[in-house]
C-alpha positions, 0 to 999 in steps of 0.5 A: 775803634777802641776803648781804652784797655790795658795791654802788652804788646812788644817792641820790635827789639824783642823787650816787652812793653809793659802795661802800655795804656791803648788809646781809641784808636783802629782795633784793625791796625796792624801798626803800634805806635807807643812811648811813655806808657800809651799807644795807639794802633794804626795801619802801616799802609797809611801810616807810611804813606803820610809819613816818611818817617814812619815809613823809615821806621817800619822798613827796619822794624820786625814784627812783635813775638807777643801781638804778632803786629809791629811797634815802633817807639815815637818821640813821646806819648803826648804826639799821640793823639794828635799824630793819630788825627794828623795821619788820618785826616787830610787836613787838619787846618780846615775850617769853617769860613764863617765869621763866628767860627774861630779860625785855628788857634796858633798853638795848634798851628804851631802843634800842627808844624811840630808834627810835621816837622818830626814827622816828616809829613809832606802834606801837612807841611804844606797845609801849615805852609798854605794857612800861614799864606792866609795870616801874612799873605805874601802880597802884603797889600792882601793883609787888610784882608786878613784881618776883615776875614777873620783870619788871625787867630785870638793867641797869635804872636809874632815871635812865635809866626816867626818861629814857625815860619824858620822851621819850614826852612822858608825864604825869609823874605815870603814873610819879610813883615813877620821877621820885622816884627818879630824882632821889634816885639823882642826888642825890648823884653830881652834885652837885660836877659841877652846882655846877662846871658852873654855875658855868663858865656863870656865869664864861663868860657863856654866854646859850645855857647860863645858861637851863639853870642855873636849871633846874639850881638848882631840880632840886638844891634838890628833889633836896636836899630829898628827899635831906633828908627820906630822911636824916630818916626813917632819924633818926627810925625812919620807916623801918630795917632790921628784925632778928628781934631786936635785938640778936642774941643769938648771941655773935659774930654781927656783925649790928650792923655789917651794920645800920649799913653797910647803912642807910649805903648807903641813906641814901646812895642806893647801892642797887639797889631791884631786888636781893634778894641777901644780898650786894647788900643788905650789900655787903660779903662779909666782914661777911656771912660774919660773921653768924650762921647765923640772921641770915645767913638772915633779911637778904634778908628784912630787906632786902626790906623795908627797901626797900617801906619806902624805896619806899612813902616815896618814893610818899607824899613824891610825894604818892601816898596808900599804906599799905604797897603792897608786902608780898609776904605 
């Protein structure tokens, strides 16, 4: 390995890299990956076979004048370490199935499908593909699984699942949860900002932005309709948050305004499906600490299942044929 040491190597078009800085990395690499002013040395052999690429790249590279190896510029300096762990490590979503290890973060997940993506490394895009099965499972009925397994990572986000999904160019429907909720998690936050932004397309006469807001036009119109559907099952008791009784018999207890304020947040989208904390699911300390001891206790609960409820709702509008896939027994 390498320490890291300022050298001059040269590209293959003959011009001088000036003062690149070298990170750790093979000082028997007969490969430079460099670009804003960092690089690393890699071995081609591997370095072609992980990705296609580089392997392009190197088919029409020429060797340096100065180092007598080969350079060839990538998308940026900050791939570099990253694309330096991706190309020597088989799999670098591995991890420990142990219930105090962490899962990997969504933002390296979603580093990890970057790389792939511009790359063009097989492997790990299936690896990405592979650990997103773990999240969603395609078989929906697997989902309360992945959350008793821990699986879901503390930053996720189904806007950006969602994202990482379309890049991989996969079926819609292997996620067809993960677009739903997608779309309702957006439903409310950009709404004023998509109306203005067409509307400045409109007023500019903007050819290359007009296409886009006809597909802005249609996202809304099915993000309000669902919008408009969750709004009418919470209505119509389809679907609420269940108290062991209702109302609370204990005088004082404030379970009424724990259940309003928290069926408000889910008719508005502001929740996190992933959360089984009293706190996430209230939102408010001061009406938890309100409660009584009985109904304090039982709103995890209570909220868990608000949610399977939420869930299972989304999969059967995404045209899924479920009863109840997500009781934990």
């Amino acid at each position: 390995m390498l320490s890291q040491e300022r050298q001059n190597v040269s590209a293959s078009d003959g011009q001088s890299l000036s003062s690149l800085t070298v990170l750790p990395s093979f000082d028997d690499g007969n490969l430079i990956l460099h670009a804003g002013g960092h690089a690393v040395r890699v071995h081609a052999g591997l370095s072609a076979s992980r990705s296609r690429s580089l392997a392009q790249q190197l088919s029409h590279s020429a060797t340096g004048t100065d180092t007598g190896i080969r350079a060839i510029e990538v998308r940026r300096g900050a791939d570099l370490p990253l694309l330096l762990q991706c190309l020597y490590q088989a799999n670098p979503l591995s991890w420990s199935w142990d219930p105090e290890t962490a899962p990997p973060s969504l933002s390296h997940i979603a580093a990890l499908s970057d790389i792939a993506t511009c790359y063009d490394m097989p492997e790990l895009r299936q690896a990405v593909i592979t650990h997103l099965d773990l999240i969603f499972p395609p078989d929906l009925t697997d989902y309360a699984g992945a959350l008793r397994a821990h699986l879901i990572p503390s930053d996720w986000d189904p806007l950006v699942v969602w994202d990482l999904v379309t890049k991989h160019n996969l079926p819609q429907m292997r996620y067809p949860h993960v677009g739903t909720l997608a779309l309702l998690a957006a439903a409310t936050s950009v709404g004023e900002d998509t109306e203005d932004q067409v509307k400045m397309e409109e007023d500019n006469n903007d050819e290359e932005c007009c296409p886009s807001s006809d597909a802005i036009r249609a996202r809304d119109a099915f993000r309000a309709h669902m919008l408009s559907s969750l709004h009418a099952a919470f209505a119509t008791g389809a679907i609420g948050l269940e108290w062991p009784a209702m109302p609370c018999p204990n005088v004082g207890c404030g379970w009424e305004a724990a259940h309003d304020v928290t069926e408000r947040r889910y008719r508005s989208l502001a929740f996190d499906v992933c959360s089984d904390l009293a706190e996430d699911i209230v939102g408010n300390g001061e009406l938890l600490d309100a409660l009584c001891p009985s109904c304090r206790e039982a709103l995890p609960r209570a909220g868990e299942r608000l949610r399977e409820q939420v869930w299972a709702w989304l999969c059967r509008e995404d045209g899924e044929e479920l009863e109840d896939p997500f009781v934990l027994g």
